[in-house]
N, C-alpha and C positions, 0 to 999 in steps of 0.2 A: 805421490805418483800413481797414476791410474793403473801402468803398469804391474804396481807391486801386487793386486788385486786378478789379475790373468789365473785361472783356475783351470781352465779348458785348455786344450788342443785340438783345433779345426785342420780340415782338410781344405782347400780349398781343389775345383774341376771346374773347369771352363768348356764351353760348347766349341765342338771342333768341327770342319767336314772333312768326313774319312773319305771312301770309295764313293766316287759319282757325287753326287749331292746330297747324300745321306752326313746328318748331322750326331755326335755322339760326344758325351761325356768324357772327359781326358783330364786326367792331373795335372795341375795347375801351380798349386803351393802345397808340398805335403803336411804342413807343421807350422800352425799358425798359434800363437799363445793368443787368448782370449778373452772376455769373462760374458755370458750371457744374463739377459733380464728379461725374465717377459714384459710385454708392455700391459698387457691386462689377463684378466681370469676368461674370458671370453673365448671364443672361437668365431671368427669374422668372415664375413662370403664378401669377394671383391666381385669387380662387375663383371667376370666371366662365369661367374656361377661358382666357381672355386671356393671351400671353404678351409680357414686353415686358423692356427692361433700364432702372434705377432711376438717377436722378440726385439731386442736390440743387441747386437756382439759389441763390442769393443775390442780393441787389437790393434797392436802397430799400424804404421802408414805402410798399407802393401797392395799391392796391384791386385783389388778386389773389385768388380764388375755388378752392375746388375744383370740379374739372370743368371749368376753364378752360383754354383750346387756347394751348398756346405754342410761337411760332415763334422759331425759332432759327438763323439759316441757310438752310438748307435743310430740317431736321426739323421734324415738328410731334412736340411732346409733350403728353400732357395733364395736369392738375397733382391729383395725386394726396390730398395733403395741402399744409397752411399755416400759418406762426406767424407772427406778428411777435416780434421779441426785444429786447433791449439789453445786452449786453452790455460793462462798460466804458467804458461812456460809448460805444457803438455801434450805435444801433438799424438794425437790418435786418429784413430779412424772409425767413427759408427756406422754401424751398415743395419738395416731394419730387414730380418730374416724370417720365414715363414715358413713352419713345418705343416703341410697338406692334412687333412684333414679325410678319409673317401666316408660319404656319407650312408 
């Protein structure tokens, strides 16, 4: 089981609008089990100029977004892409997350 392998505790925060139009960070899922990989040794610049290095989370099937802010520790990443899967009689969720990089 993929799960037995969950090492981490993620937060999950979701982009909200507060006052007026103004959008801000809000808790979403406090306590997500997880296990992270990076996907390479690299640090990557996507097409906004942004450079940052790529992970993969694994975690239960839970209302994970892209553009969602996930905490890990001490990193915040933000969640780039998302599937849920099953593999094997395994359903999870991989989400491809990316801690910033400021150059």
């Amino acid at each position: 089981m993929i799960s037995n392998h969950y090492d981490k505790t993620a937060s999950i925060e979701r982009l909200s609008i507060t006052t007026g139009n103004k959008k801000a960070f809000s808790a979403h899922l406090p306590a997500v089990d997880c296990l992270i990989q990076p996907l390479n040794d690299e640090v990557s610049q996507d097409m906004t100029g942004a450079f940052g290095k790529d992970f993969l989370m694994l975690s239960p099937i839970v209302d994970i977004a892209e553009g969602d802010r996930v905490i890990i520790d001490t990193e915040e990443y933000r969640v780039m892409g998302t599937e849920a899967l099953n593999f094997g009689n395994n359903p999870h969720r991989e989400s491809r997350i990316r801690i910033f990089k400021s150059s």
